[in-house]
C-alpha positions in Angstrom: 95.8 -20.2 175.1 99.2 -18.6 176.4 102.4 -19.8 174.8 103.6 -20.4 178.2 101.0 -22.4 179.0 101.4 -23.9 176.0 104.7 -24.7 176.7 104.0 -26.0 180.6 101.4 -28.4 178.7 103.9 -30.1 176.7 106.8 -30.5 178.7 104.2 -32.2 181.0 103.4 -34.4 178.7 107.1 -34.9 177.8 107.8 -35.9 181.3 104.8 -38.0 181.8 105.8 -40.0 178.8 109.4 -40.6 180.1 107.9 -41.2 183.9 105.3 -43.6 182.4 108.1 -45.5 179.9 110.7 -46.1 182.9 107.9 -47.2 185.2 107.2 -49.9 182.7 110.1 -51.4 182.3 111.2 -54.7 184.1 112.4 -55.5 187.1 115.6 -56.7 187.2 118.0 -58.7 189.5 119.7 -57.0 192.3 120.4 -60.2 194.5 119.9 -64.1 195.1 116.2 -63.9 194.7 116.2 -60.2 195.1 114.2 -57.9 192.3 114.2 -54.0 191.5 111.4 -52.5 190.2 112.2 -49.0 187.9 110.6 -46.7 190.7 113.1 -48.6 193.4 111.0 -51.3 195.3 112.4 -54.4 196.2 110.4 -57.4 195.6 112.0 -60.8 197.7 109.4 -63.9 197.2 106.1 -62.5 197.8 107.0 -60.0 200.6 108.7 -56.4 199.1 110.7 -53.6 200.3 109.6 -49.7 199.7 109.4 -46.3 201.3 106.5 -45.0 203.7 106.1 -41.4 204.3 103.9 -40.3 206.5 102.7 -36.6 207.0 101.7 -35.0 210.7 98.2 -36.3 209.8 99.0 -39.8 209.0 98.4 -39.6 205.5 100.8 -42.4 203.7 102.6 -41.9 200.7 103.8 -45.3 199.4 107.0 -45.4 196.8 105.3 -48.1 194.1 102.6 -45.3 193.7 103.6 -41.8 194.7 107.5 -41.9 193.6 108.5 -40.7 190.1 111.8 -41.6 188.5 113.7 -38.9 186.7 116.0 -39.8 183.7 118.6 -42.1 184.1 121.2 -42.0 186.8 124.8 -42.6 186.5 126.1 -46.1 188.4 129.7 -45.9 189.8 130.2 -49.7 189.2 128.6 -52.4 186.8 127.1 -53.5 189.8 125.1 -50.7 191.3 121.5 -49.5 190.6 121.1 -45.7 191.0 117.6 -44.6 190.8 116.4 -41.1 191.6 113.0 -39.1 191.5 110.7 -36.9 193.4 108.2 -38.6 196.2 105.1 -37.1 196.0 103.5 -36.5 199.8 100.8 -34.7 201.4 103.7 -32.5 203.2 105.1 -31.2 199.7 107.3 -32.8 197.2 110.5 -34.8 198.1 113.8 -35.7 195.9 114.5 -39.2 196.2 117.4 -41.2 195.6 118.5 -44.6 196.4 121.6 -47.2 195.5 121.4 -50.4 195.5 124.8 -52.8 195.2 124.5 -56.3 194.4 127.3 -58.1 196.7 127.7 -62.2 197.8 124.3 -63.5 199.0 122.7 -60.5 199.1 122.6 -56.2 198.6 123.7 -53.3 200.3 121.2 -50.7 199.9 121.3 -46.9 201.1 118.6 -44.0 200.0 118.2 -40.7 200.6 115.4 -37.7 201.2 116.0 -34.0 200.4 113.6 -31.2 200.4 113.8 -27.7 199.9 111.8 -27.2 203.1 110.7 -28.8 206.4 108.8 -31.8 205.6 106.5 -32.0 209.1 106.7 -35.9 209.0 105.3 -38.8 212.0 107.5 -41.5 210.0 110.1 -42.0 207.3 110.6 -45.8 207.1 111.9 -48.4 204.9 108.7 -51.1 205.2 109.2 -54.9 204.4 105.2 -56.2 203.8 104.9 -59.3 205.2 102.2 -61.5 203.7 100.4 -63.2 206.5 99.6 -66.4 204.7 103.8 -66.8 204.5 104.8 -65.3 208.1 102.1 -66.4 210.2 103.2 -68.1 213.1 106.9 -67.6 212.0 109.3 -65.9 214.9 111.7 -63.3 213.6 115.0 -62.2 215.7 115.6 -58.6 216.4 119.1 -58.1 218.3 118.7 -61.7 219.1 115.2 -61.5 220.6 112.5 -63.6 219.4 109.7 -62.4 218.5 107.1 -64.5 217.1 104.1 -63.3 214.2 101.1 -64.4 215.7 98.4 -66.8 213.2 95.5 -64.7 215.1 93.6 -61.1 214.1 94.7 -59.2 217.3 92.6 -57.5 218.9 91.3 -53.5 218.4 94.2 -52.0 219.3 96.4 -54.6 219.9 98.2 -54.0 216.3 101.3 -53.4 217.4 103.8 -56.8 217.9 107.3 -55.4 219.0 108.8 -51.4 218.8 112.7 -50.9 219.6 114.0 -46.7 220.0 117.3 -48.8 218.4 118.1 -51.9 216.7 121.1 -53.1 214.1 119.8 -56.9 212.9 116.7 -58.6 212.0 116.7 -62.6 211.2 113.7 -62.6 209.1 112.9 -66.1 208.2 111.5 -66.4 204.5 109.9 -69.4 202.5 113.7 -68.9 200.9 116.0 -69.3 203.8 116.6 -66.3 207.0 117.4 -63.2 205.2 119.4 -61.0 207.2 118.9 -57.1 207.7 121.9 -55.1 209.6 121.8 -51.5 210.0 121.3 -48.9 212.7 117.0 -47.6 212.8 114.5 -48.0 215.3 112.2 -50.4 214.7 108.2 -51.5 214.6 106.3 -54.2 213.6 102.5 -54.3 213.7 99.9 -56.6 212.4 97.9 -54.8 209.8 95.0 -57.1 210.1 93.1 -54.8 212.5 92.4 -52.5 209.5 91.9 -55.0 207.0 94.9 -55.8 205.3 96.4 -59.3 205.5 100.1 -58.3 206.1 102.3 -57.6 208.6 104.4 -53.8 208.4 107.9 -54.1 209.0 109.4 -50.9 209.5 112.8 -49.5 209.7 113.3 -45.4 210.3 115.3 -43.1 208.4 117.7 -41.0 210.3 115.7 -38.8 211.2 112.7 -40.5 210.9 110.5 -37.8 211.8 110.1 -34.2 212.9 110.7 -31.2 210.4 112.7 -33.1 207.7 114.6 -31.4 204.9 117.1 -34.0 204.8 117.4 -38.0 206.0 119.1 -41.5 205.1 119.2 -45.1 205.7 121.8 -47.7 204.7 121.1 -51.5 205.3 122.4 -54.8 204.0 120.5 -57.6 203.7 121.9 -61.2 203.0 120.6 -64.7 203.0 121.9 -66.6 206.0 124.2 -69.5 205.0 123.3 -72.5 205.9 125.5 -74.8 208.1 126.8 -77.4 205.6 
């Protein structure tokens, strides 16, 4: 065997082991019933927050399972969570990064993808999974327009529930209270029952949030609605 080879094999292995060690660490609290996980998803009650790539063909690359952190990054305040990587996708590899500040009631939370060369992407989207058995028959507000989660498998096709070009708040209501998400991203929703999965997809886009990426963002806040005393 080549010493380079050599070499490749065990800084693999070096990597692996710090990739596998910070991926196995705790979550930890980010927010009023708010939890990050080391590789940067956001877990609120039973519903959680990640990134969704998609490639020209479709093909999905989740952040729980194709995001790797690397080392450890530098907070600017006690109160910020920095966490950086490269997203793995059928499109070619992606750096990574998001920051997420704990602040009253809630987080401000802002990420960022970078690559060296076009990424030819359908959708870049921050996606909020929606648990049927919790949202079922709930309404949600989207630039104050109801919009309610039907209890009933749509129909072939049917999937999709509402899709805005442009939207800056969603009232989500939670089994915790009406968490509040401002920001500026188009918007779907869609009922993933039609291919078997018993959640509803929340997504927000990136800026861009497709085309030939090399470089997008998204910033949001999200705060629990105070209740009227």
């Amino acid at each position: 065997m080549k010493l380079g080879t050599i070499a490749s094999g065990v800084i693999l292995m070096v990597f692996s082991s710090i990739a596998a060690a910070q991926t196995t660490q705790p979550s930890v609290d980010v927010g009023p019933g708010m939890k990050l996980r080391p590789v940067g998803v956001i877990d609120i009650g039973d519903m959680y927050v990640e990134v969704n790539y998609y490639d020209s063909k479709w093909t999905i690359a989740q952040q729980h399972d194709k995001f790797t952190p690397v080392g450890n990054a530098p907070a600017t305040q006690p109160s910020d969570h920095v966490i950086k990587g490269i997203l793995t996708t059928a499109a070619g590899a992606a750096n990574y990064s998001e920051t997420v500040e704990s602040i009253d009631g809630g987080i401000k939370y802002s990420a960022q993808l970078t690559s060296e060369k076009p990424l030819d992407t359908n959708e870049l989207s921050m996606a909020f999974i929606l648990p049927t058995k919790s949202f079922g028959g709930k309404q949600i507000t989207v630039d104050q327009q109801p919009q309610a989660l039907s209890m009933e498998v749509p129909k072939k096709g049917e999937a999709r529930i509402l899709e805005k070009d442009s939207a800056h708040e969603v009232d989500l209501p939670t089994p915790s209270g009406t968490l509040v998400i401002t920001g500026n991203f188009k918007f779907l929703i869609q009922d993933d029952r039609e291919w078997g999965d018993p959640r509803y997809s929340m997504r927000l886009n990136f800026t861009p949030g497709s085309g030939q990426i090399k470089e997008s963002k998204i910033e949001l806040t999200l705060k629990w609605k105070a209740t009227a005393s």
